[in-house]
C-alpha positions in Angstrom: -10.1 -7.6 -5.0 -7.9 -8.3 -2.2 -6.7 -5.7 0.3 -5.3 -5.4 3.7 -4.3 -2.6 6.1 -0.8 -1.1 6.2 -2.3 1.5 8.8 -3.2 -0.1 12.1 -5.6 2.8 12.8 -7.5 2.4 10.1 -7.2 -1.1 10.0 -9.2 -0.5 13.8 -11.3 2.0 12.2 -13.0 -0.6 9.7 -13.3 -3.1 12.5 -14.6 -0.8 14.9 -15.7 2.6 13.8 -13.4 4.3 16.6 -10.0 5.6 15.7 -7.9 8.3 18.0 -6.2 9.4 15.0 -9.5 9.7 12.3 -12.2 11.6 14.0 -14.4 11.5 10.9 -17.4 12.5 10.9 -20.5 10.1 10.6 -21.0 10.7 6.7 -17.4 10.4 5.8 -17.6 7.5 7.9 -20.2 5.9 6.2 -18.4 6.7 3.2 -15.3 5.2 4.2 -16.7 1.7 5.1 -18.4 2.3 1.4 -15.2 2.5 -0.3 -13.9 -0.4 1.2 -17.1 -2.2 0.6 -16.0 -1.2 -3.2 -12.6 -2.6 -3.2 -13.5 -5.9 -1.9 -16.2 -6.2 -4.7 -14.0 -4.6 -7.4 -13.5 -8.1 -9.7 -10.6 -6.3 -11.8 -9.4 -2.2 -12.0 -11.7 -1.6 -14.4 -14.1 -2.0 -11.7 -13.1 1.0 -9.8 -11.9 3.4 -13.0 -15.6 3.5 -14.5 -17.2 4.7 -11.4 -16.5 8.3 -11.6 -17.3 9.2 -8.3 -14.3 7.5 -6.8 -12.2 9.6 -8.9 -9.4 6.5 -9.0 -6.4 7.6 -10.0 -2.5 7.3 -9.7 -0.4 9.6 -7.7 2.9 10.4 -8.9 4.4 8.8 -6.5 5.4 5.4 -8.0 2.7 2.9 -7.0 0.4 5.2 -5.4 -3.2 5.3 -6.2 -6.1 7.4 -4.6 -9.9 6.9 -4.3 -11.7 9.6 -3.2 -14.3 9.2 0.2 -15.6 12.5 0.0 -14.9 15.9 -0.4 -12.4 16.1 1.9 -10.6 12.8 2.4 -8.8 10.3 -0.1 -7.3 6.8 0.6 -4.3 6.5 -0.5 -3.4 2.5 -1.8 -0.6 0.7 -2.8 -1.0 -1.9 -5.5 0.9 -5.1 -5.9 -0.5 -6.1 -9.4 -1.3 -10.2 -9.6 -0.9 -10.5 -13.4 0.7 -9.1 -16.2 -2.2 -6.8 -17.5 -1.9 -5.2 -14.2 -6.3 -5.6 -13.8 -5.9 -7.3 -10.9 -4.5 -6.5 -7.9 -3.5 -6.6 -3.6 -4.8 -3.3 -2.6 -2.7 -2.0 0.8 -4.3 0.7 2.3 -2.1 3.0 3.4 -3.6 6.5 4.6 -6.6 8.7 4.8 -5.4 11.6 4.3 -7.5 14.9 3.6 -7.7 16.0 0.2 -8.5 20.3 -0.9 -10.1 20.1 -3.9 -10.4 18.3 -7.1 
């Protein structure tokens, strides 16, 4: 799938490793670069919904969708959907925001 960066920072963080903002970790920073990893390869949502570990799902806000990193952080994605089945998709990454619990 597509994606891009609405968040300069992490946009920086995937090109460089370093943020200010996002001190993460090592692990979760391996994990982050895995998740993008993911979404590039994704050929169609389906991709992404079977793999349980992401727990992929919609937020109630409208448009919003979260994969999970690891424990404690999500990424938070909008979608603009490229066909009519909505299977295929932009993915904007938006935030990394830290997540309590499942």
């Amino acid at each position: 799938m597509e994606f891009d960066f609405i968040n300069k920072e992490l946009n920086k963080l995937y090109e460089t490793g370093k943020s200010k903002r996002y001190g993460l970790q090592p692990a979760a920073l391996s994990k982050y670069f895995m998740r993008i990893e993911q979404i590039e390869a994704a050929v169609t949502i389906h991709d992404l919904w079977k793999n349980p570990s992401l727990n992929f799902e919609h937020l109630r806000s409208k448009g919003i969708y979260s994969i999970r990193v690891d424990k404690e952080y999500r990424l938070e994605i909008e979608i603009e959907w490229l066909n009519d089945e909505k299977t295929i998709g932009k993915f904007s990454i938006k935030e990394l925001s830290k997540h309590y619990g499942d």
